[in-house]
C-alpha positions as CSV (number, residue, x, y, z in Angstrom):
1,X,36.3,61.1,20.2
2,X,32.9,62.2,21.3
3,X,30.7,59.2,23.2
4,X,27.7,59.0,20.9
5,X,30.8,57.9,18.4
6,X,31.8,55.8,20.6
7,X,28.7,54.1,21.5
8,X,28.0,53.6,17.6
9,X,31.3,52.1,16.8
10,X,30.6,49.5,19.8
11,X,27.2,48.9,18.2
12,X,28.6,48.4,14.4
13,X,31.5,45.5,15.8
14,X,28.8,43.9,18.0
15,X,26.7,43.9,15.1
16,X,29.3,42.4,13.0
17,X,30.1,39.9,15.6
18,X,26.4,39.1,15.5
19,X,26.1,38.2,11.8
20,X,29.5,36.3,12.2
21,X,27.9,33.8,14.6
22,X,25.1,33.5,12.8
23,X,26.5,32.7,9.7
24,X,28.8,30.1,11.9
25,X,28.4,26.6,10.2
26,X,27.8,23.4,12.4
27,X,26.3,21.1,10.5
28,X,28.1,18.0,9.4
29,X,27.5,14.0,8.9
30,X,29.5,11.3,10.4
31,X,29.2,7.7,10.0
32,X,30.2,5.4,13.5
33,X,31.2,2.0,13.3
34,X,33.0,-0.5,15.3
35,X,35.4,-2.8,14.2
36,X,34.3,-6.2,13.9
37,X,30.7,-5.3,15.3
38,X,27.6,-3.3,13.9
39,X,26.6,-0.4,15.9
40,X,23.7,0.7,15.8
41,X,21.7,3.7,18.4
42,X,18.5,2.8,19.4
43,X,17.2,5.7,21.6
44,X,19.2,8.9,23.0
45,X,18.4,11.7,26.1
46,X,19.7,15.1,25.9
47,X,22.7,15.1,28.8
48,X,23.6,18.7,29.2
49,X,22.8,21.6,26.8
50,X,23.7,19.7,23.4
51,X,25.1,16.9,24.8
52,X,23.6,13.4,23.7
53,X,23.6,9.8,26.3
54,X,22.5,7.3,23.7
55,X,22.0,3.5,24.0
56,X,22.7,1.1,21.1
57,X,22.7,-3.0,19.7
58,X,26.4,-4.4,19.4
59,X,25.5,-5.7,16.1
60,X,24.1,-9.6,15.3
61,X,27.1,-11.1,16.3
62,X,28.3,-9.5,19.4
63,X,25.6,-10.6,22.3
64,X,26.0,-7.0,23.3
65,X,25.3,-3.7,22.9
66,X,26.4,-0.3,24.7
67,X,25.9,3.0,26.4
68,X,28.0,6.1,24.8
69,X,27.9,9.9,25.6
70,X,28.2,12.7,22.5
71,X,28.3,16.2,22.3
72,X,27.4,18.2,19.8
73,X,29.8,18.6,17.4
74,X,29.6,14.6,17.2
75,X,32.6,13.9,19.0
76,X,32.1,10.1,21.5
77,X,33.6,10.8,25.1
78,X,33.0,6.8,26.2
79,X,31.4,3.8,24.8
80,X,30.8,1.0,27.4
81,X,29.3,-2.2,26.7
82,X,27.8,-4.0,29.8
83,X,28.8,-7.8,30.0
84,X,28.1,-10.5,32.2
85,X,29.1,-14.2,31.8
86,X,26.1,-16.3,30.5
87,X,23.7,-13.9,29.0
88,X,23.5,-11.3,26.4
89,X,22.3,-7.9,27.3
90,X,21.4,-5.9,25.0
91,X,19.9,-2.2,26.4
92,X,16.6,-0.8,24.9
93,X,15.9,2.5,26.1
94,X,17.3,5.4,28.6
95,X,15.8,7.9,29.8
96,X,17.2,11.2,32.5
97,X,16.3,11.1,36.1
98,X,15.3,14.4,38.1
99,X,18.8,14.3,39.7
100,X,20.8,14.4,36.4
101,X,21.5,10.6,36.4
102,X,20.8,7.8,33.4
103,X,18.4,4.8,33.7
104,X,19.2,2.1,31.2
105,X,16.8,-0.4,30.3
106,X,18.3,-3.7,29.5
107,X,17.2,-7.1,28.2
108,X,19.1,-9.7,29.3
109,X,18.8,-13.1,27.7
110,X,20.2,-16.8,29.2
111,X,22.3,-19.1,27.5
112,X,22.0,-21.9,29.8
113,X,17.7,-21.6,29.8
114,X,17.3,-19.2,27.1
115,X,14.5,-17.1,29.2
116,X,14.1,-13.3,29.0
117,X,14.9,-10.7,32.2
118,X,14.4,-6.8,32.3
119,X,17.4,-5.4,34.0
120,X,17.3,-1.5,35.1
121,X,20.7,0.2,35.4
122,X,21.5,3.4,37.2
123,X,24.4,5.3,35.8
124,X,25.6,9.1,36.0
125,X,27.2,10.9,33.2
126,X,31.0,9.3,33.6
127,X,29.3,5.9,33.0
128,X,29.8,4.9,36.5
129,X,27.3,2.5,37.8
130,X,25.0,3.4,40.8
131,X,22.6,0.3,40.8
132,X,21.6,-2.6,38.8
133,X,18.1,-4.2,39.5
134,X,16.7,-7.5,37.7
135,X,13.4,-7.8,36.8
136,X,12.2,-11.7,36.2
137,X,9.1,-13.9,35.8
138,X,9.0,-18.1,35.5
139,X,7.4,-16.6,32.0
140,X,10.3,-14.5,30.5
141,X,10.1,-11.0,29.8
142,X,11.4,-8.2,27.6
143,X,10.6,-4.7,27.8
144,X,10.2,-2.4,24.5
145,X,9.4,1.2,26.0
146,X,10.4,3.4,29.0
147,X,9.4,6.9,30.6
148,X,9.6,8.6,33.9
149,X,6.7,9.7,35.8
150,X,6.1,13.4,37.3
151,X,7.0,11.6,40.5
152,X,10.0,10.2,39.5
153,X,8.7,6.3,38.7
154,X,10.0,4.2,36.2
155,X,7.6,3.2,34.1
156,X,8.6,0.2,31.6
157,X,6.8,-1.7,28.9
158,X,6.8,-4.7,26.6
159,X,5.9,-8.6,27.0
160,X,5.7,-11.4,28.7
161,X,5.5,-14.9,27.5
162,X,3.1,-17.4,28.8
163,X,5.8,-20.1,27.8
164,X,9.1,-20.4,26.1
165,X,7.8,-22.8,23.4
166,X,5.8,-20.1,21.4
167,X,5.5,-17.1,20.5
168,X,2.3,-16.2,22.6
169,X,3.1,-12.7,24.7
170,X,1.2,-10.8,27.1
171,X,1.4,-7.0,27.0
172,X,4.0,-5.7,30.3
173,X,4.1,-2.9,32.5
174,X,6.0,-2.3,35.0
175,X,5.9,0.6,38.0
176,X,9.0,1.3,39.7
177,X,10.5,3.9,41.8
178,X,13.1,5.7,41.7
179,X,15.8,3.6,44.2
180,X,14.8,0.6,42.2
181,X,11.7,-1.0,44.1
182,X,9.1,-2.7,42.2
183,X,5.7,-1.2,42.8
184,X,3.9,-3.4,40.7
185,X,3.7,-6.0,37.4
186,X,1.0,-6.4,35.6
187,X,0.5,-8.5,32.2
188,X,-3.0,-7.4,30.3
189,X,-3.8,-10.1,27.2
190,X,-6.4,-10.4,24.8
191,X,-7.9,-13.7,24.0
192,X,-6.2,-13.8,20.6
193,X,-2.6,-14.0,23.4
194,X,0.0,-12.2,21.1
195,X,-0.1,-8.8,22.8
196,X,3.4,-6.5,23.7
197,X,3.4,-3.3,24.8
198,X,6.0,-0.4,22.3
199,X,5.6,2.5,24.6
200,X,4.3,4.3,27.3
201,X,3.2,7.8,28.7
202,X,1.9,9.1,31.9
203,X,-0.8,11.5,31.0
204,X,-1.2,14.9,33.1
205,X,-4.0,13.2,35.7
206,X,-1.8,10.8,36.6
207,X,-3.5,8.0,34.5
208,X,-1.3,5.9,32.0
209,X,-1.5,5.0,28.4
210,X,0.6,1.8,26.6
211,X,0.3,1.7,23.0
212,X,1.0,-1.6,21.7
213,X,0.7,-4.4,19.2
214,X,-2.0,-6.9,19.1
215,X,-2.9,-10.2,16.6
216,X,-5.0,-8.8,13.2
217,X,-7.3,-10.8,11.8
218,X,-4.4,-13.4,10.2
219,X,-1.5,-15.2,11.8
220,X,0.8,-12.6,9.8
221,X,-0.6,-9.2,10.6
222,X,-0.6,-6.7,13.7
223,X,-3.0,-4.2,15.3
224,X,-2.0,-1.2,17.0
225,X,-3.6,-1.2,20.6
226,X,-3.9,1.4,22.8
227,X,-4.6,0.6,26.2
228,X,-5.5,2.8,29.9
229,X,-5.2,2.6,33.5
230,X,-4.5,4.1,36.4
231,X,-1.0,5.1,38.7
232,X,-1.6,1.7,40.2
233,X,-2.2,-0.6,36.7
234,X,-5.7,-1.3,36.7
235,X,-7.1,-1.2,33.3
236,X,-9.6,1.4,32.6
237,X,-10.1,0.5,29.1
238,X,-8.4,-1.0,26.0
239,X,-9.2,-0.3,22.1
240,X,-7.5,-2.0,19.2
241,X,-7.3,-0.4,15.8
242,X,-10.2,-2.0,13.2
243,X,-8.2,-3.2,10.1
244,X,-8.9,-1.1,7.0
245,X,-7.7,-1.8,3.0
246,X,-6.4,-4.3,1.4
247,X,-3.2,-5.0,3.4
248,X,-4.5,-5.3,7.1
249,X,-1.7,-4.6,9.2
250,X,-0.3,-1.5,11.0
251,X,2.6,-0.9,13.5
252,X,3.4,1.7,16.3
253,X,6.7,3.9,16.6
254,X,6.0,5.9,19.7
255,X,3.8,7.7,22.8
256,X,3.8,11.2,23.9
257,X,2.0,12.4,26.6
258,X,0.3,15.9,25.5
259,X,-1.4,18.7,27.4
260,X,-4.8,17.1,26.4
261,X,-4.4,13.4,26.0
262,X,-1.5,11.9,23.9
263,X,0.4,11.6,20.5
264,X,0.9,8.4,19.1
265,X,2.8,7.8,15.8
266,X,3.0,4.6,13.7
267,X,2.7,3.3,10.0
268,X,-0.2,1.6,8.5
269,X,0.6,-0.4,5.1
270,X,-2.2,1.0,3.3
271,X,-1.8,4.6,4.1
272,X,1.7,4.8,5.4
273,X,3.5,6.7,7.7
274,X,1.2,8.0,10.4
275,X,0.2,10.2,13.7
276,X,-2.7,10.6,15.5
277,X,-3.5,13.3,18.4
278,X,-5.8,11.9,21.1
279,X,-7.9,13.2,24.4
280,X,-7.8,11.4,27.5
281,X,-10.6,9.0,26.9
282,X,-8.7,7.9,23.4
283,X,-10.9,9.8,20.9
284,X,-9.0,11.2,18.3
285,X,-8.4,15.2,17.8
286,X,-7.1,14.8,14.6
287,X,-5.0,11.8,12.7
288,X,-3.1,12.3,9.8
289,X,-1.1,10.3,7.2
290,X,2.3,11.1,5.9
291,X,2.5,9.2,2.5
292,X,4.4,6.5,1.2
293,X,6.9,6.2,3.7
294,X,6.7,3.3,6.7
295,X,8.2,1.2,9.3
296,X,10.9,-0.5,7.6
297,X,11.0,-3.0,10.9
298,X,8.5,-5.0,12.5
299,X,10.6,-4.8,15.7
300,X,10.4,-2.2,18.5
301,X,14.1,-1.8,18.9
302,X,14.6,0.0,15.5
303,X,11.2,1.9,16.2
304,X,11.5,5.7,15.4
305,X,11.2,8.0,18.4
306,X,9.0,11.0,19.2
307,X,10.0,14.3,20.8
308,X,8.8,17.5,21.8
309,X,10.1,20.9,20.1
310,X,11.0,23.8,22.6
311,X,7.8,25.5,21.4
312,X,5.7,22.2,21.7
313,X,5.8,21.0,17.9
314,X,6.3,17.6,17.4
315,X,9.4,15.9,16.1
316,X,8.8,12.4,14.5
317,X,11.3,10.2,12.8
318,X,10.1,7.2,11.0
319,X,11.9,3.9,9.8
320,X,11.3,4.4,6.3
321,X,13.6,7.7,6.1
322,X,11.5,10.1,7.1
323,X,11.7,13.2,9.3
324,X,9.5,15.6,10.0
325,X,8.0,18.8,12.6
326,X,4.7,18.6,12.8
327,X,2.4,21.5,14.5
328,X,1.1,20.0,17.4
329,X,-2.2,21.9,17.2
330,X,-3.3,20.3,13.8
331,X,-0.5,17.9,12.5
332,X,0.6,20.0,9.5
333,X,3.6,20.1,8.3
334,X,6.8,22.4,9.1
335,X,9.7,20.2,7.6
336,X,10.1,17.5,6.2
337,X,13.2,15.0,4.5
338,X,13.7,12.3,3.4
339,X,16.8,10.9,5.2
340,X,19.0,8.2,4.0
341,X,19.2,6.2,6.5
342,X,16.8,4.7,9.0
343,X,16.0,7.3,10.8
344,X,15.4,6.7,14.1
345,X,15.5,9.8,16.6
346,X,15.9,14.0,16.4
347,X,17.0,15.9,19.1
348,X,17.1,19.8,19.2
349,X,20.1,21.6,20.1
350,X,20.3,25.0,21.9
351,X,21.5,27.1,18.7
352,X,17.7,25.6,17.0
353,X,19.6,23.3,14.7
354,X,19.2,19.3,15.2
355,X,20.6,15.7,15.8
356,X,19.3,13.5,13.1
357,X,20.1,9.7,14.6
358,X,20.0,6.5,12.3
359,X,20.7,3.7,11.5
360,X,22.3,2.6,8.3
361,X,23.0,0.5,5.7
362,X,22.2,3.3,3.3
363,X,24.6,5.5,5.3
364,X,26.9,2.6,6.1
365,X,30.7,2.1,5.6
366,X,31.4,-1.2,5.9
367,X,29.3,-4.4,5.6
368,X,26.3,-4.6,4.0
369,X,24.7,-6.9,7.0
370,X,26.5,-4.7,9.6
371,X,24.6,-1.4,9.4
372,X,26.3,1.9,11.4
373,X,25.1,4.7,13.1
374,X,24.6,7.8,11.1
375,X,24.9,11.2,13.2
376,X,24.1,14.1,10.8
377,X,23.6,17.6,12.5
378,X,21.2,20.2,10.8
379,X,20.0,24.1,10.9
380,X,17.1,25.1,12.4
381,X,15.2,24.4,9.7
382,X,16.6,20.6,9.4
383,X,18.9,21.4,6.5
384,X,21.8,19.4,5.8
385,X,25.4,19.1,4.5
386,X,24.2,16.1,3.0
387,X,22.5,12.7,3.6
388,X,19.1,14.6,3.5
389,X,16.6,15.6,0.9
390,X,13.6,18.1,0.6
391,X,10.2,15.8,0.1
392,X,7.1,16.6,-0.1
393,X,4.5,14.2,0.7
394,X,1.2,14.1,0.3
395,X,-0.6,14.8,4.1
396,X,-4.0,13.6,4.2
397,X,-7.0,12.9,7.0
398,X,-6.1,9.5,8.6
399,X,-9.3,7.3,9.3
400,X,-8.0,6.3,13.1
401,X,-10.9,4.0,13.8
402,X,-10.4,2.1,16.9
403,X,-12.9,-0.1,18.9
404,X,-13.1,-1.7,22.2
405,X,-11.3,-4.5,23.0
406,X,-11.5,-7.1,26.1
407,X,-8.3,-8.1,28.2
408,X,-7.3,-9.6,31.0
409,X,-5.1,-8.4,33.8
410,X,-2.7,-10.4,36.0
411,X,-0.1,-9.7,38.1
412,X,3.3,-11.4,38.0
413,X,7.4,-11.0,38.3
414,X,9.8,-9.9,41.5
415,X,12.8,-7.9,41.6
416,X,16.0,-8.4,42.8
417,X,19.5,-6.9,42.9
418,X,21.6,-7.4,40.2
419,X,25.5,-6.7,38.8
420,X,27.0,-7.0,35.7
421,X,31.2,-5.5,34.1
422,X,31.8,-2.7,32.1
423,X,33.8,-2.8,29.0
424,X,35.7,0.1,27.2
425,X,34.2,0.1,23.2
426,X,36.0,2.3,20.7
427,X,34.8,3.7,17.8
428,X,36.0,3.9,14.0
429,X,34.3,7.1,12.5
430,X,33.9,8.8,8.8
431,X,33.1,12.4,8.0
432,X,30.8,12.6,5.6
433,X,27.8,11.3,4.1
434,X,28.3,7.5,2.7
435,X,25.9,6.8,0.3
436,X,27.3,3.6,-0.6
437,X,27.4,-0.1,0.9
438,X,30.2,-2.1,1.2
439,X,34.0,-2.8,1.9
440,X,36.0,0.1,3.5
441,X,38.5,-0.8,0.4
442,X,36.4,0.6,-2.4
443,X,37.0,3.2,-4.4
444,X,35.4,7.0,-3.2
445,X,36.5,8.1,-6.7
446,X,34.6,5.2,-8.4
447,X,31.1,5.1,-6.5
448,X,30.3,8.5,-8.1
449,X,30.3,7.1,-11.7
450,X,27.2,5.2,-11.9
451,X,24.1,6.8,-12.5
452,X,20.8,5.7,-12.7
453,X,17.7,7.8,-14.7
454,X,15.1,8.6,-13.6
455,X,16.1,9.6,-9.9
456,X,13.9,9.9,-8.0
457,X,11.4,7.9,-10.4
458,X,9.4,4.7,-11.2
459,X,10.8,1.8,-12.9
460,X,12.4,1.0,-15.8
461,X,15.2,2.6,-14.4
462,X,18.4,3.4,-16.8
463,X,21.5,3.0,-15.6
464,X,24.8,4.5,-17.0
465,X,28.7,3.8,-16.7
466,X,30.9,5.6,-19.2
467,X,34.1,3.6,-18.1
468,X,32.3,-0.3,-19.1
469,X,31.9,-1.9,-22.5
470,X,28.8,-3.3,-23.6
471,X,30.5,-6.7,-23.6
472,X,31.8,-6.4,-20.1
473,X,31.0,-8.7,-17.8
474,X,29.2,-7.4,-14.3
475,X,27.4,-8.1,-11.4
476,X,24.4,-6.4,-10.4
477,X,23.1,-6.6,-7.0
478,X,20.0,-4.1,-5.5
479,X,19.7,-3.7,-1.9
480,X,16.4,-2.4,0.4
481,X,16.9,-0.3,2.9
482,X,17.2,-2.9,5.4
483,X,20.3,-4.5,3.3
484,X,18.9,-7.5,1.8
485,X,19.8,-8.2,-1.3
486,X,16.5,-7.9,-3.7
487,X,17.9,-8.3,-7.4
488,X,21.3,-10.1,-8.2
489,X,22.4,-11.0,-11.3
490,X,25.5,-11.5,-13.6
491,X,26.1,-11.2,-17.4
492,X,27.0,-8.8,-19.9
493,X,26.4,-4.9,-19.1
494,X,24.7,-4.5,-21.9
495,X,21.8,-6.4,-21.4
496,X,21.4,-5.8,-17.1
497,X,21.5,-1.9,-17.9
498,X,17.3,-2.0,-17.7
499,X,16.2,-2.5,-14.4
500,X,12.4,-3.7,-14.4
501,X,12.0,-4.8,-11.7
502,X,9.0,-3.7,-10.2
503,X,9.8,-1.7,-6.4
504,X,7.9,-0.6,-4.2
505,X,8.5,3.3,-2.9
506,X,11.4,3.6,-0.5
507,X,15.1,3.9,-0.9
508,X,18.0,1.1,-2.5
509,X,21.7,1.0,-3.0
510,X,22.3,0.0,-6.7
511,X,26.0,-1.8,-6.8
512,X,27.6,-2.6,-10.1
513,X,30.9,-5.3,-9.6
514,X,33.1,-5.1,-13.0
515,X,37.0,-5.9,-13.4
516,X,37.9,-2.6,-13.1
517,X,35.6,-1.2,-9.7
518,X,32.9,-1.5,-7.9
519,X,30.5,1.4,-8.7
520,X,27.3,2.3,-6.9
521,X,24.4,4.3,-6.4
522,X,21.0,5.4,-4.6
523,X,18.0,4.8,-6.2
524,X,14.9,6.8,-4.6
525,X,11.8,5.0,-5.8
526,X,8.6,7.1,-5.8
């Protein structure tokens, strides 16, 4: 056989091989959950090429939460819980050290005085503890955010509480190297003394930005606030966002440090989701809103994270279901899906394809106040096997008006060493998307059979069950996305098969309760 015959043939099978790994399927959604607990992932760090380190809350009920590796095909190697008797500690953030170790940010909260520590654990990647250090003031403290400096600091934000009494904070951060040594702690506080930091970023000079939430103008509503110093905390300046429309509060998700200043992303009630692009000084470069999707939690531990594409574009995940890449040059749009469950982080895996992370109930198996983990893995354009739909919002100019604000700095808290147990967590999983809520008992057969028209649409909303009489008697119940029960009532189908009931836009779980099943739904309201 000649050589040039040969060489082709070679060619032709390494071409085939070629389109056979590229047609190669990995995408899939899984549902974790333990036992008697809620699980739910709060923030995750790549550890190896598409392996995940994640952190999560136990659940309500548990006082604890956990640390857990996964790899890519969505498979848990370990889940540890840290424990320690006298104290919940519940971890908030983690982050990967230059030397291929974990940091774990922990809050840590007394039964016997009911005060607030920041613990900072040192793990490497078999969960093995190298350090613990304890962070504490006489005020109590709680940390929200955490990132690593280009030198290898630990940078940590959140609050501090003048007393234990009330709920007046002071806005934390926190310098520390990298064998655990507190550089410095500093509060910074407005007069209005409600103040907590969300998140932070070292910017490229060195300088470092917290964005955070400060009192609006009522006892009920919150201002973002963004504020600056230098590597060694002294405040450069501080602006707070000017309330606009008729509902004055907004709420930030995350920092990111850019080439040319920072990204911040948040939600504003009257505008919704949104993300801003800013210089150095805090001016914006440009600010955009994402529509009718928003922070379904006023709380930073189900906050949805930022990240950075490998080719610099932005990946945002926000509490209301949404995920999206953004171009980091101008904010438009690449993808974007609405995801259902509350979607908290993306990370992108070496074959282009990504992690979607959430938390449930809309994608939960079990109880409907115990919300699980969703792990759904996508293409490299962010398509799904399920859980996951095309949306297309409407993108529009954000009016980021911010103006300067006043604080005061002071310096406060000591660190010492610290040491708490590990305990060995398993995992129940399910394969699949779950759209439904509720007992692991019911029926997979019968939570297809209710439908509701129109979907996706704007009340009234139809709904339909061929299997019911119109004298049979049911219970209807409609739950938000955060599980709480909104509509519940009992009679005959006939007359609950109209739902008026005005809602707002966002997703719900429609669950029917007959004699015969309980039958379910999702409802996307536009």
């Amino acid at each position: 056989m000649k050589k040039t015959t040969i060489l082709f043939l070679f060619g032709l099978l390494l071409a085939q091989l070629s389109v056979f790994s590229q047609q190669e399927d990995l995408r899939f959604s899984k549902v974790f959950y333990e036992q008697y607990n809620g699980f739910h992932v709060l923030a995750s760090v790549k550890a190896g090429q598409d392996s995940l380190m994640m952190i999560n809350n136990g659940g309500p009920y548990s006082g604890s939460g956990g640390v857990q590796l996964m790899d890519g095909e969505g498979e848990f190697h370990w889940l540890k819980s840290p424990r320690r008797d006298g104290a919940d500690l519940i971890p908030i953030d983690i982050i990967r050290t230059a030397d291929q170790n974990f940091l774990i940010c922990i809050n840590e909260t007394s039964y016997s005085s009911s005060k607030n520590a920041i613990l900072l654990a040192k793990i490497n990647l078999e969960g093995e503890i190298i350090w613990v250090k304890k962070f504490e003031d006489e005020m109590g403290t709680s940390a929200s955010g955490m990132v690593l400096s280009a030198s290898g600091d630990i940078l940590i934000t959140g609050h501090a509480k003048p007393n234990l009494t009330n709920n007046d904070k002071g806005l934390l951060l926190l310098r520390i190297s990298s064998e655990g040594v507190l550089l410095w702690a500093k509060t910074y506080s407005t007069p209005m003394l409600r103040d907590r930091g969300i998140a932070v970023a070292e910017l490229t000079t060195g300088e470092l930005v917290v964005g955070g939430l400060a009192k609006g103008d009522d006892e009920y509503s919150n201002e973002i606030s963004i504020i600056k110093t230098d590597a060694d905390g002294n405040l450069l300046w501080a602006k707070q966002k000017l309330p606009s429309g008729l509902y004055k509060n907004t709420l930030v998700n995350d920092l990111l440090a850019s080439p040319d200043g920072f990204y911040l992303s948040g939600s504003d009630v009257s505008d919704g989701a949104t993300c801003i692009s800013f210089n150095g000084d805090g001016e914006s470069i440009w600010s955009i809103a994402l529509g009718e999707v928003w922070n379904n939690y006023d709380e930073s531990v189900y906050r949805g994270r930022m990240a950075l594409a490998s080719d610099g574009d932005l990946l945002l995940s926000y509490g209301g279901g949404l995920a999206c890449r953004l171009d980091s040059a101008n904010g438009a749009f690449i993808w974007s899906y609405l995801v259902f469950m509350q979607q908290l982080a993306i990370q992108q895996l070496s074959d282009g394809g990504y992690i979607f992370i959430g938390v449930g109930p809309l994608i939960g198996v079990k109880d409907v106040y115990e919300p699980q983990t969703g792990i759904v893995r996508t293409n490299a354009m962010g398509e799904s096997l399920g859980c996951l739909e095309d949306i297309i919002l409407d993108q529009r100019e954000y009016f980021a008006d911010f103006a300067a604000a006043i604080y005061t700095v002071e310096t406060l808290g000591t660190m010492t060493d610290y040491s708490f147990q590990w305990v060995d967590v398993s995992l129940n999983s399910f394969d699949g998307c779950v759209d439904i809520l509720g007992a692991l008992e019911e029926s997979s057969d019968a939570t297809n059979a209710l439908t509701v028209y129109p979907n996706p649409g704007k009340e009234p909303f139809r709904l339909m069950q061929e299997e019911l009489q119109p004298e049979s008697q049911v219970q209807l119940l409609v739950y938000n996305s955060k599980g709480q029960v909104i509509l519940n009532r009992e009679g005959v189908w006939s007359e609950l098969q109209l739902v008026e009931k005005q809602l707002s836009a966002g997703i719900y779980l429609i669950q029917l309760r007959t004699k015969i099943g309980v039958f379910a739904t999702r409802l996307v309201v536009e």
